[in-house]
Structures are given as C-alpha cells and as structure tokens.
N, C-alpha and C positions, 0 to 999 in steps of 0.2 A: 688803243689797239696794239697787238703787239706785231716784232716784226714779222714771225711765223705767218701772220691773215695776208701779208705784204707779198711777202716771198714764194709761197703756192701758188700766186698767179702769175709768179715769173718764169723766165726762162733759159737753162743753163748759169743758175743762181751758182757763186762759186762763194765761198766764204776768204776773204782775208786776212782777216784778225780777229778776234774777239767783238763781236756786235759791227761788227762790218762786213759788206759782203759786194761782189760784183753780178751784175746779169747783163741780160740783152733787155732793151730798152725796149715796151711793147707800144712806141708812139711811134717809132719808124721799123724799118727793116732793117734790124741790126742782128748782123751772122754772129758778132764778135762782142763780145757784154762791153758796155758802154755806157751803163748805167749802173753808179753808187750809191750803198744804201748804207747808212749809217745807224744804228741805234744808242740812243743816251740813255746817261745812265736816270736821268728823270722818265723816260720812257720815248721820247720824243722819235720820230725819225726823219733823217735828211735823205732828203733822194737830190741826185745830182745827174744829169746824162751831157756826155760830154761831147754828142755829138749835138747838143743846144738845142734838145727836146724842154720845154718847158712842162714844170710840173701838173698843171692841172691838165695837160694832153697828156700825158703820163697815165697821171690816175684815173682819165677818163676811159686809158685803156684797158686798166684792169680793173671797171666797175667800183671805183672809187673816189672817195671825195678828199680834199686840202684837209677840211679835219680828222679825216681821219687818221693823218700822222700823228696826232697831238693826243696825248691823255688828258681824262678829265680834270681838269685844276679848280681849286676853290677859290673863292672871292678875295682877291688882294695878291695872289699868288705875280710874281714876276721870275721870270729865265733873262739872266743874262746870256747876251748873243757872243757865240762863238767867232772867234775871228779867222781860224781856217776850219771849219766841219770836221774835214774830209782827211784824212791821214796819209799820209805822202806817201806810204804804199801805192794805196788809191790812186793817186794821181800819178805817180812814179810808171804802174804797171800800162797804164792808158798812154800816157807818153810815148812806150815804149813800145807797145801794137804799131803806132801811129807812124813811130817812126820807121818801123821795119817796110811801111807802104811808102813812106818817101824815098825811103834808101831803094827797095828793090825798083820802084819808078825810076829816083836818079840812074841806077846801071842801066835800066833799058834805053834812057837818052843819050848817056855815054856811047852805049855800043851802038847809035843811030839808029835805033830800031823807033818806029813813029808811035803815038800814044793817040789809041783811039780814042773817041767820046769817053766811054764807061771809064780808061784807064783816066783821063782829066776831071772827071768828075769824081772818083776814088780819091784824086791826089789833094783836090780839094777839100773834102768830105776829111779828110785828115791832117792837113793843115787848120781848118777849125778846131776840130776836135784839142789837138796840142794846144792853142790857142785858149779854148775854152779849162783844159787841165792847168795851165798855167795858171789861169784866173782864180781858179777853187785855191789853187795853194797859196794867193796872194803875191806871185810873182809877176814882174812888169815885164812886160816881151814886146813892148814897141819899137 
C-alpha cells in the first residue's frame, strides 16, 4: 500500500520531510497531529502516535488493517529493524507542542491561578506524550 491510501483518511496530514509526515491521530481526539507517519524506502510504513494510541486502534480507525503498512514480499525476503523509525524532527516537533502546554500550565501555577479538571488532564495527556517521543528517539528520561 502506498502512503497516499494512509494519508486521505487522515487529518490535518502535514508533511515533514521527504516520506514523513505528521496528522491528528483518528484513535483519540487529537486537535493537534500527534501521529507520525513514516514511509521506507522498501515501501513499508511506521505509524507512531505519541499520545500512546496503539496501532491496530489506529488503523481500525481509518478502515484498515496491520498489513496493510507492509508491501507485498516474496519468499525468504528479511527487513532489518530500524533502531529509531522516526526522525528527530518528528519527535523534536511533538516535544515541543507538548512543551509549550507544560510551560503555559507552569505560569498559570506561578501566578496562583488554580488548574481545573480539563487543565490537569491536558497537563498530563502531555507529559505522556513527551515521554512517549522521548522513547521513539531512543532516549532514556527516567
């Protein structure tokens, strides 16, 4: 499949580099793309969503299945695995959404101002997220 069949069912698909691209994740309610799409150059594609949508709820929400990231390969064929996918743009750009909701959080605790439900649940929802971008690039943040 290529990633064109991938990318029409997405949403606010941005491109980043050359066979990479970012969207909105259609497994949760994401305003802000949080989902990376990778294309190799064997054809393959990585999807990554960094608020820790997993892929088969991913694909189940745009009518699709785990193979169909994968080109067809013949008999004996082996891919060695990549050891970061995802291109520190990718992860770079995600970080940095993520952090702009910690930081404007932190000032509203600085200036006393109290943090509702939705605001503690945003703040969390992006501390994961960092968390989970960290992991794609292979960096340890324990």
């Amino acid at each position: 499949m290529s990633a064109a069949k991938l990318l029409s069912r997405l949403e606010k698909v941005r491109p980043t580099r050359p066979g990479n691209w970012v969207a909105c994740c259609p497994a949760h309610d994401d305003r802000n793309p949080s989902l990376a799409i990778c294309e190799k150059q064997d054809g393959r594609l990585l999807i990554r969503c960094f608020a820790g949508c997993e892929a088969p709820s991913i694909l189940s929400a745009v009518g699709m299945e785990f193979q169909d990231l994968f080109p067809p390969r013949g008999l004996g064929h082996h891919v060695k695995r990549e050891r970061y996918p995802f291109p520190a743009a990718d992860i770079l750009y995600a970080i940095g959404f993520e952090a702009l909701i910690v930081a404007t959080t932190a000032s509203s605790i600085l200036a006393g101002e109290p943090l509702n439900a939705a605001d503690r649940e945003r703040l969390a929802l992006a501390v994961c997220r960092i968390h989970a971008a960290l992991d794609a690039g292979g960096l340890n943040h324990e």
